[in-house]
N, CA, C and O atoms as a DFTB+ gen file, in Angstrom:
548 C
 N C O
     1  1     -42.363      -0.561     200.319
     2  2     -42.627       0.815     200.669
     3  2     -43.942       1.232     200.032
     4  3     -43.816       1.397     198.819
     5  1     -44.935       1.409     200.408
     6  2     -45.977       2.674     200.181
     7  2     -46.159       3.721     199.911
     8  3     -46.041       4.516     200.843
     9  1     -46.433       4.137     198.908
    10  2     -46.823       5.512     197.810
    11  2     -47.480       5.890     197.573
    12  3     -47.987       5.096     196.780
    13  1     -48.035       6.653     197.623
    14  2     -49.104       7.207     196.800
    15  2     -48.804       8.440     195.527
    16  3     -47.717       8.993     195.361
    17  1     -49.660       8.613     194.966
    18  2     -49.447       9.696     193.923
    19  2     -48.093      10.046     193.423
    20  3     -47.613      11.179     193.431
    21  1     -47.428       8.776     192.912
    22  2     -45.919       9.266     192.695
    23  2     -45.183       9.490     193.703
    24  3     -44.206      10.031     193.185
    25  1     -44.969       9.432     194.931
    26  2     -44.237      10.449     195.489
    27  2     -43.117       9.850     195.340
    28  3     -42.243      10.521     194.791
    29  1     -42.745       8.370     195.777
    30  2     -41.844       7.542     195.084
    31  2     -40.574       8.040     193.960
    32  3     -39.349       8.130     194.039
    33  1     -41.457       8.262     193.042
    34  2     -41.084       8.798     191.456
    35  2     -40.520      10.515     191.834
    36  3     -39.503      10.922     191.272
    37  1     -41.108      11.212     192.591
    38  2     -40.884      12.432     192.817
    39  2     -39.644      12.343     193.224
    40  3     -38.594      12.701     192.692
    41  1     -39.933      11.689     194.495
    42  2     -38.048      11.459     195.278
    43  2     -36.815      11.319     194.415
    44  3     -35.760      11.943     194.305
    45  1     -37.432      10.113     193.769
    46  2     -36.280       9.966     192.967
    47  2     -35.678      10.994     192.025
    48  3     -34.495      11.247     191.798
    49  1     -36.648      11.455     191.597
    50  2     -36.328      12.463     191.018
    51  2     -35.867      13.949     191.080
    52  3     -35.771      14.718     190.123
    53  1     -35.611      14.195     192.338
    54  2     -35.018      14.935     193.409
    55  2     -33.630      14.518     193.675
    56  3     -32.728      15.352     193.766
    57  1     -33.440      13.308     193.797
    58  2     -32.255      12.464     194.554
    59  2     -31.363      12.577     192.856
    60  3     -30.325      13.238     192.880
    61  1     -31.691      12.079     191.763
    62  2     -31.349      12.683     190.646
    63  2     -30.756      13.638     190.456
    64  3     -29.627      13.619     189.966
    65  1     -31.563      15.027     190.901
    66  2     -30.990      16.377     190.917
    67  2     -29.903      16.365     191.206
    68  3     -28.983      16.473     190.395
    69  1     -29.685      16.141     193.232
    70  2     -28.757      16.403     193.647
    71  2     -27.826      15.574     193.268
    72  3     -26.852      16.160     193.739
    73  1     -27.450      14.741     192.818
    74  2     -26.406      13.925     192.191
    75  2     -26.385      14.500     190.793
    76  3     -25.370      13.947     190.370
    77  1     -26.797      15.187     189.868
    78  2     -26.453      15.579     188.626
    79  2     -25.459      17.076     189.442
    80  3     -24.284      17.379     189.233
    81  1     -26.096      17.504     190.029
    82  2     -25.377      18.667     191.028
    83  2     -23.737      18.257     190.634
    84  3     -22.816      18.915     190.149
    85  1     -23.849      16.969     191.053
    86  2     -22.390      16.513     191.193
    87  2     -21.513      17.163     189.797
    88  3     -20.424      17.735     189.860
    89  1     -22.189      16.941     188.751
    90  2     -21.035      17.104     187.795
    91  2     -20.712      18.990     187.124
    92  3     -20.209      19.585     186.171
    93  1     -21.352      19.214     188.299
    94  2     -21.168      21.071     188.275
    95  2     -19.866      21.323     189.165
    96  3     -19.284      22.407     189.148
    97  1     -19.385      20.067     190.071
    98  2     -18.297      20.297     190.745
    99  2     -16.938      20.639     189.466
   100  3     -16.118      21.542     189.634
   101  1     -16.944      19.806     188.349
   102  2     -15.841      19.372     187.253
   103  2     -16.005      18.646     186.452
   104  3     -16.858      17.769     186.585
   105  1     -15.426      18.728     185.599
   106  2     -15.390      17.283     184.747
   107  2     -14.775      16.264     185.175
   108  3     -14.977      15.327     184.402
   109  1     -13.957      15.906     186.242
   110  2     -13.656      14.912     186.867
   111  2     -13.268      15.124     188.207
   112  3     -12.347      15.795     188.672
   113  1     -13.893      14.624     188.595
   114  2     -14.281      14.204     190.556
   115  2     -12.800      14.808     191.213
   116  3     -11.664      14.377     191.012
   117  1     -13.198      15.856     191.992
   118  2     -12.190      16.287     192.865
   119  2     -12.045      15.638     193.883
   120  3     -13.024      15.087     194.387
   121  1     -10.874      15.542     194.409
   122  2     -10.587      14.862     195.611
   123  2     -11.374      15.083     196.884
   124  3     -11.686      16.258     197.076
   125  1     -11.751      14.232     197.768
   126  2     -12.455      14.330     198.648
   127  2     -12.108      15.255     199.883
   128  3     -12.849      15.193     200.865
   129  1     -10.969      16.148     199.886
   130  2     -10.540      17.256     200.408
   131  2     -11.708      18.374     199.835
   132  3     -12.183      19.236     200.574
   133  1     -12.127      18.202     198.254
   134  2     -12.926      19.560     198.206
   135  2     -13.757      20.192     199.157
   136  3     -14.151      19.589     200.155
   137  1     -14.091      21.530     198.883
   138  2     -15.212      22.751     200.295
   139  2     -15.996      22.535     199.121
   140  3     -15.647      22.381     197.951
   141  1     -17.718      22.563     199.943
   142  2     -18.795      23.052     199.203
   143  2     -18.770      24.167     198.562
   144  3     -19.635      24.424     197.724
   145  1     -17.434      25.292     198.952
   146  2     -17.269      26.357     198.141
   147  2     -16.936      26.145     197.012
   148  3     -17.738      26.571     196.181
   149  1     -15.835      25.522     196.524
   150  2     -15.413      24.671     195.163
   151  2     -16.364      24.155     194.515
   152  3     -16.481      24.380     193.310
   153  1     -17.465      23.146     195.377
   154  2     -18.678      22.531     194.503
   155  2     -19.165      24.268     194.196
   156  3     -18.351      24.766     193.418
   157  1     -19.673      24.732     194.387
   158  2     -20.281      25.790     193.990
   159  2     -19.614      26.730     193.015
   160  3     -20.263      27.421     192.229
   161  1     -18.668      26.733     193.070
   162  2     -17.824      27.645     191.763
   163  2     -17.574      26.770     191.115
   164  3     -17.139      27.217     190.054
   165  1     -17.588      25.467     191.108
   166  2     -17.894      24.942     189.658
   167  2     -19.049      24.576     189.090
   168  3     -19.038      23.704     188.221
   169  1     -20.562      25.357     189.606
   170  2     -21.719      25.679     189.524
   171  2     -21.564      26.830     188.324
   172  3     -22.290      27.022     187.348
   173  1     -20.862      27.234     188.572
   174  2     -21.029      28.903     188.175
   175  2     -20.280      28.468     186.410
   176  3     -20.682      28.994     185.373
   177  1     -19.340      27.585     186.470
   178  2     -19.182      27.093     185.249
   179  2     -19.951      26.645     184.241
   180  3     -19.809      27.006     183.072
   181  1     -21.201      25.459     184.836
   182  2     -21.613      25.135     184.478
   183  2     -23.163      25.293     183.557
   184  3     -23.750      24.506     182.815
   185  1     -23.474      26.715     184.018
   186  2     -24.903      27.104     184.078
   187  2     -25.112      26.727     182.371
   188  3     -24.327      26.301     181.524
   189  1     -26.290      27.037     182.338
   190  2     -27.320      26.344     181.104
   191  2     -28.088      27.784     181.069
   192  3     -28.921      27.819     181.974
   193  1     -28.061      28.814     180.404
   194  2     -28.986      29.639     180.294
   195  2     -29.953      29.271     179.465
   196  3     -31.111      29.494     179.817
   197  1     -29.733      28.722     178.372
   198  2     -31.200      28.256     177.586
   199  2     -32.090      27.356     178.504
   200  3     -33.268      27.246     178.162
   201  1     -31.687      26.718     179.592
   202  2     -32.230      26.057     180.143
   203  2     -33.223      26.929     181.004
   204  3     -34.437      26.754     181.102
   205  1     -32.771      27.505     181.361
   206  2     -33.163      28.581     182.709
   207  2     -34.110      29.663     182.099
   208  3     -34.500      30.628     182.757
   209  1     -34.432      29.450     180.878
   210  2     -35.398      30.905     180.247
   211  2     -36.459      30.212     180.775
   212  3     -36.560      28.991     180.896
   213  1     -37.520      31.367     181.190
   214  2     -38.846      31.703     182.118
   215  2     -38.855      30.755     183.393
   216  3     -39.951      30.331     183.758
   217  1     -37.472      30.313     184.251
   218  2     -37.420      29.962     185.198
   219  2     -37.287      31.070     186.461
   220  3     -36.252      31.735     186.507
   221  1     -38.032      31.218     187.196
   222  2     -37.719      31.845     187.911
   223  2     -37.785      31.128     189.575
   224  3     -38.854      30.666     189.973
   225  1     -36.629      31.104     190.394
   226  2     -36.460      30.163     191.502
   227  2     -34.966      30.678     192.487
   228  3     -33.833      31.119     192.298
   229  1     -35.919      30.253     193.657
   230  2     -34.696      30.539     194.285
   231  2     -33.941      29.109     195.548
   232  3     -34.357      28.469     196.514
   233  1     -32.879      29.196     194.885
   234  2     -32.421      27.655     195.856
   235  2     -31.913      28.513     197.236
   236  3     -31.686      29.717     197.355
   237  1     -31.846      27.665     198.001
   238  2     -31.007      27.449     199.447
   239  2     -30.220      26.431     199.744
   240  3     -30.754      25.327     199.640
   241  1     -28.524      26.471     200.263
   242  2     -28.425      25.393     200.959
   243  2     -27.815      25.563     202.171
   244  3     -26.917      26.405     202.163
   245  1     -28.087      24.888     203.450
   246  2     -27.972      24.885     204.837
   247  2     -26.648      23.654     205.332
   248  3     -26.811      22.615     205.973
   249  1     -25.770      24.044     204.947
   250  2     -24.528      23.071     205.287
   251  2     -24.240      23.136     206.880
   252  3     -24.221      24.196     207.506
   253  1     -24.054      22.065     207.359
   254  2     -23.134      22.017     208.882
   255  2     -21.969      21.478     208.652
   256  3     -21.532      20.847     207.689
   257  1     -21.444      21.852     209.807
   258  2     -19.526      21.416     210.204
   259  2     -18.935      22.627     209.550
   260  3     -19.373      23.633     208.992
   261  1     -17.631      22.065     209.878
   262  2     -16.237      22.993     210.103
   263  2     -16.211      23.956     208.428
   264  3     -15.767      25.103     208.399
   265  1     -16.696      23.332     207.294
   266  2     -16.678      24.073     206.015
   267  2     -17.951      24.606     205.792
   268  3     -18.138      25.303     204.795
   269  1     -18.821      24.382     206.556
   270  2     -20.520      24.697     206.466
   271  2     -20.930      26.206     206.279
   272  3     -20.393      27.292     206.497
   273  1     -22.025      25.807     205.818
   274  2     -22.331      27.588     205.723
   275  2     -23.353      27.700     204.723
   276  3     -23.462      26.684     204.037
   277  1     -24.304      28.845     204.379
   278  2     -25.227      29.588     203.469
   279  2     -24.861      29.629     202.463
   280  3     -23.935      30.415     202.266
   281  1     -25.401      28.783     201.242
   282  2     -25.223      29.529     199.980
   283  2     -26.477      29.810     199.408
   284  3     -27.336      29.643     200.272
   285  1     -27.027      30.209     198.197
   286  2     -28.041      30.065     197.441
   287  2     -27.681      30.883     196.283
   288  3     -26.839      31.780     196.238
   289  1     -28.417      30.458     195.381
   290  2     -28.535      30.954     193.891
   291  2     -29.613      30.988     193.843
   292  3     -30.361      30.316     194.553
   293  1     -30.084      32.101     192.650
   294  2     -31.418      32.674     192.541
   295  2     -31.332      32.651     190.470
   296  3     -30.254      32.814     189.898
   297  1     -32.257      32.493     189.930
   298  2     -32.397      31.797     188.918
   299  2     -33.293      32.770     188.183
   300  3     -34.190      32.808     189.025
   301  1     -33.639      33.456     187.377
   302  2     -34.040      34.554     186.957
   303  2     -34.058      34.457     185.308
   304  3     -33.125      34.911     184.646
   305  1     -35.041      33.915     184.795
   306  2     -35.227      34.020     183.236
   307  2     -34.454      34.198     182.481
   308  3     -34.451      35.090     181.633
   309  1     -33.154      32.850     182.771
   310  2     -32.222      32.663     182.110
   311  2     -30.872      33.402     182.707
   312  3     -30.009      33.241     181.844
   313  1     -30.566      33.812     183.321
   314  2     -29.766      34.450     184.337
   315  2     -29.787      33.894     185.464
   316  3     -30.804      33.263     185.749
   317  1     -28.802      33.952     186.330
   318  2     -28.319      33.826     187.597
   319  2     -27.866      34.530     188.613
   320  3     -27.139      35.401     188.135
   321  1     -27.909      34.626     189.847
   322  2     -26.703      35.137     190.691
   323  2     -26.654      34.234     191.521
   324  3     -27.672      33.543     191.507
   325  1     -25.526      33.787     192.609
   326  2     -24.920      33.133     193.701
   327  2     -24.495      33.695     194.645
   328  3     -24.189      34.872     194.451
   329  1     -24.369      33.343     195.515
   330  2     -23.957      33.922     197.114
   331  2     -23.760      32.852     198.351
   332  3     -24.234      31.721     198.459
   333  1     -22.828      33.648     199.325
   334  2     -22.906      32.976     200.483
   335  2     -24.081      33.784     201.274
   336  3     -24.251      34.938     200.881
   337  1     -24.857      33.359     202.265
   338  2     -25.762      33.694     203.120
   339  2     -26.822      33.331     202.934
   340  3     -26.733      32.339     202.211
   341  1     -28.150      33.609     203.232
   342  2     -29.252      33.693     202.999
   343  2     -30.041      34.071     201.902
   344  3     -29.487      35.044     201.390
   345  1     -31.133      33.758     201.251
   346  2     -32.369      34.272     200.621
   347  2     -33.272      34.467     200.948
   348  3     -33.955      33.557     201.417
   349  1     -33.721      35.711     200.869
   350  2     -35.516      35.557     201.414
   351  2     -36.106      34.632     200.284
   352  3     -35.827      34.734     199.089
   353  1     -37.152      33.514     200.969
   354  2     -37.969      33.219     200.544
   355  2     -37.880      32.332     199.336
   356  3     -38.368      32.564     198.230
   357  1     -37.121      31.185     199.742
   358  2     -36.650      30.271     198.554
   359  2     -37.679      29.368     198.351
   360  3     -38.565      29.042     199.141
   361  1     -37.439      28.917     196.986
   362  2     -38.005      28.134     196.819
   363  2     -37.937      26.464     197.005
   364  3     -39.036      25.910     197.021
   365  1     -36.655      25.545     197.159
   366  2     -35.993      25.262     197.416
   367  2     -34.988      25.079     198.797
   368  3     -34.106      25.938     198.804
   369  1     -34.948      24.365     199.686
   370  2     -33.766      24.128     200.337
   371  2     -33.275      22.710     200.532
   372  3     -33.892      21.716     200.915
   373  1     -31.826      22.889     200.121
   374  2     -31.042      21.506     200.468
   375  2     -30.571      21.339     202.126
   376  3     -30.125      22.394     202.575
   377  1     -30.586      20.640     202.723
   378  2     -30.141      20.952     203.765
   379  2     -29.400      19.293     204.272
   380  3     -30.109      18.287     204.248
   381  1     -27.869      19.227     204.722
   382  2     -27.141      18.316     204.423
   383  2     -25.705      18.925     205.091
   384  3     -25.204      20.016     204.819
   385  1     -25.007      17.566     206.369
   386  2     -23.031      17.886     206.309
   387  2     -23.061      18.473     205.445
   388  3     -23.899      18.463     204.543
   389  1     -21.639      19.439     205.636
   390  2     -20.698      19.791     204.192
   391  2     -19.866      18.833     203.666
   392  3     -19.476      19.021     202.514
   393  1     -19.460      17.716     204.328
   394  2     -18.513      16.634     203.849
   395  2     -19.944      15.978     202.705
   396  3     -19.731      15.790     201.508
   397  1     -21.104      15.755     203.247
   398  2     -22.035      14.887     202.683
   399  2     -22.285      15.339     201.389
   400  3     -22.214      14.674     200.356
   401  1     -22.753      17.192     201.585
   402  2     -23.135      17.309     200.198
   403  2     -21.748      17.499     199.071
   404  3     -22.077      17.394     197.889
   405  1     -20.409      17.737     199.309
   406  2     -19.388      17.646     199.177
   407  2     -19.347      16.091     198.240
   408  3     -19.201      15.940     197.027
   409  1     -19.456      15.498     198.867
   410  2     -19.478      13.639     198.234
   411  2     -20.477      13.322     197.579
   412  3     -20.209      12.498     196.704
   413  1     -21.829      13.714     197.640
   414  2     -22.847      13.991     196.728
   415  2     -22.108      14.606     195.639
   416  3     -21.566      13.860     194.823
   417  1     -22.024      15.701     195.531
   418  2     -22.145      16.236     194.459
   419  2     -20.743      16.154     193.722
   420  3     -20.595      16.830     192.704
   421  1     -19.464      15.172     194.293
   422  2     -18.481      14.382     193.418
   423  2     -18.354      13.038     193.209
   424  3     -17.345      12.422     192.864
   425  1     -19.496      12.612     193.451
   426  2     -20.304      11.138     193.129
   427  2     -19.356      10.633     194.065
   428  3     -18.641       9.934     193.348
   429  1     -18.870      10.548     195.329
   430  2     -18.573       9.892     196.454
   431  2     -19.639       9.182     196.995
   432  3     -19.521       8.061     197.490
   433  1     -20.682       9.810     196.910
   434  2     -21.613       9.443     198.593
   435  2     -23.228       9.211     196.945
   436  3     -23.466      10.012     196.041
   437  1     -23.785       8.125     197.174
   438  2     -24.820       7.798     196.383
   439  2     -25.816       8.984     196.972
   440  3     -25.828       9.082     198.199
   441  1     -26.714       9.961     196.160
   442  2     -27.964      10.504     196.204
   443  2     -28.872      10.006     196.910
   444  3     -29.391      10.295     197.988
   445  1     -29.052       8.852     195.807
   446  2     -30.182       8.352     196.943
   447  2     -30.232       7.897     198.489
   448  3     -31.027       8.189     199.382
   449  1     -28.906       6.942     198.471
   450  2     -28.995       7.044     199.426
   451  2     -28.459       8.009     200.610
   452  3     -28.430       7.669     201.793
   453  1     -28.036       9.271     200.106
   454  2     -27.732      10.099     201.341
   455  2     -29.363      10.631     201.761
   456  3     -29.699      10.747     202.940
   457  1     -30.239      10.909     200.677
   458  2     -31.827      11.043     201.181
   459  2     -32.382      10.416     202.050
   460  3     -32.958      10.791     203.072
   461  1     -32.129       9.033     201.458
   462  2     -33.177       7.737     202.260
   463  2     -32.168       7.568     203.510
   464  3     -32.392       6.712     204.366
   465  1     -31.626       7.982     203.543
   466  2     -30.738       7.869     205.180
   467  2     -30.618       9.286     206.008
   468  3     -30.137       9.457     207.128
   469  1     -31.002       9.918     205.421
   470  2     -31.634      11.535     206.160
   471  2     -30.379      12.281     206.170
   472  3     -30.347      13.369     206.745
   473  1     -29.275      11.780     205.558
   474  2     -28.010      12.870     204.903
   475  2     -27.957      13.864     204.402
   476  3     -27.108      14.741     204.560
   477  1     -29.356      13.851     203.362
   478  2     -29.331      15.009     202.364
   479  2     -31.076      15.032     202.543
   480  3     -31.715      13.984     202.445
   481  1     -31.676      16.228     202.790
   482  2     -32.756      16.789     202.943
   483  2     -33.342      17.676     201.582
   484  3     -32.731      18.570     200.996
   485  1     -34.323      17.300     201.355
   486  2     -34.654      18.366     200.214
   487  2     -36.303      19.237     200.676
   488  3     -37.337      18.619     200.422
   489  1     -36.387      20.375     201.210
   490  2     -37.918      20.938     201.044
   491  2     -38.371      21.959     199.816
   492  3     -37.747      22.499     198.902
   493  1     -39.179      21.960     200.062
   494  2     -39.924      22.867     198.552
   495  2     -40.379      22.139     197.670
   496  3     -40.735      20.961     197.653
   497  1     -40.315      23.450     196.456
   498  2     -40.963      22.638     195.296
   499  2     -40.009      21.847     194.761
   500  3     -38.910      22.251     194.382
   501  1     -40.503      20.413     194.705
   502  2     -39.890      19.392     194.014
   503  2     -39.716      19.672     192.232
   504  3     -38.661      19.292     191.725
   505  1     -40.567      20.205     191.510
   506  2     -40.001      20.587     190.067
   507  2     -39.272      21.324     189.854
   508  3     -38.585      21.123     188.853
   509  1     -39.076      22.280     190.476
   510  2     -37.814      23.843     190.754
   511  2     -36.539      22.698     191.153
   512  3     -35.496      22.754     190.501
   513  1     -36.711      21.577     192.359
   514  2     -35.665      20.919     193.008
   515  2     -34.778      20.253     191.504
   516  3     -33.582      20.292     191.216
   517  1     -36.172      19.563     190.645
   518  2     -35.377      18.577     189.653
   519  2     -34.477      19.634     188.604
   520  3     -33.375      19.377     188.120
   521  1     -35.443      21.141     188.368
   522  2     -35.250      22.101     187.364
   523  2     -33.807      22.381     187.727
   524  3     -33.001      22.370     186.797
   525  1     -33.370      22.631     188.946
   526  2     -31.812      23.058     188.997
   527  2     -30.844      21.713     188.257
   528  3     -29.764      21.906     187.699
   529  1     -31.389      20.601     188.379
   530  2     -30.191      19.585     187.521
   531  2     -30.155      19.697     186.153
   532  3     -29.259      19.128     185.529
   533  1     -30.791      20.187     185.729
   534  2     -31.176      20.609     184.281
   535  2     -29.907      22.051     184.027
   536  3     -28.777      21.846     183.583
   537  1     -30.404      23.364     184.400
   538  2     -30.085      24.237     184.549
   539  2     -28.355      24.070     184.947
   540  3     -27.504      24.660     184.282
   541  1     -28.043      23.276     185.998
   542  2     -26.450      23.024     185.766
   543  2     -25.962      21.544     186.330
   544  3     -25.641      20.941     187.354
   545  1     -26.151      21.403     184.853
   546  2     -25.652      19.447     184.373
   547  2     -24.548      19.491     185.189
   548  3     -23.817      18.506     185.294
């Protein structure tokens, strides 16, 4: 494969993220019945505010199928809020099935490769992308 300027290294480091994502679902892997709603309220467990001081960012994610749907969190100098729907103007979007990012983020389905197989989509800024795995381990 061919690279230039890191981008390689970037990916990966993206694909990282969304698999650290994973362990915001629980401390141990919910059954593969879980909703991306569940991954996400166990987001809300997990947050890192020391992490998140002078972060300011806003995620998106764009789920399809039968559990699919809008969420995003918005990231605010150590603070948070979450929601279903839309954000204006994210910084950030995941875009991915709900079964996919579901298995992503309970270490079912490998990161990387749900990326490199066009499962799991990431646009934006890639340091905001890695900054959310940080923000909730």
């Amino acid at each position: 494969m061919k690279t230039s300027n890191g981008y390689l290294t970037l990916t990966i480091a993206m694909i990282i993220t969304a698999i650290s994502l994973g362990a915001a679902s629980a401390a141990s892997k919910e059954p593969s019945s879980s909703t991306p709603q569940q991954v996400f309220d166990g987001m809300r467990q997990s947050f890192q505010a020391q992490k998140a001081k002078g972060v300011h960012a806003r995620y998106q994610w764009e789920l399809s199928g039968p559990q699919g749907g809008e969420w995003w969190i918005d990231v605010n100098d150590g603070k948070f809020k979450m929601g279903r729907g839309k954000i204006d103007n994210p910084n950030v979007t995941f875009v991915a099935k709900d079964k996919d990012w579901v298995a992503v983020s309970n270490g079912q389905l490998g990161g990387s490769w749900a990326y490199m197989t066009g499962r799991l989509k990431i646009r934006g800024d890639q340091g905001l992308a890695r900054k959310l795995g940080q923000i909730f381990p």
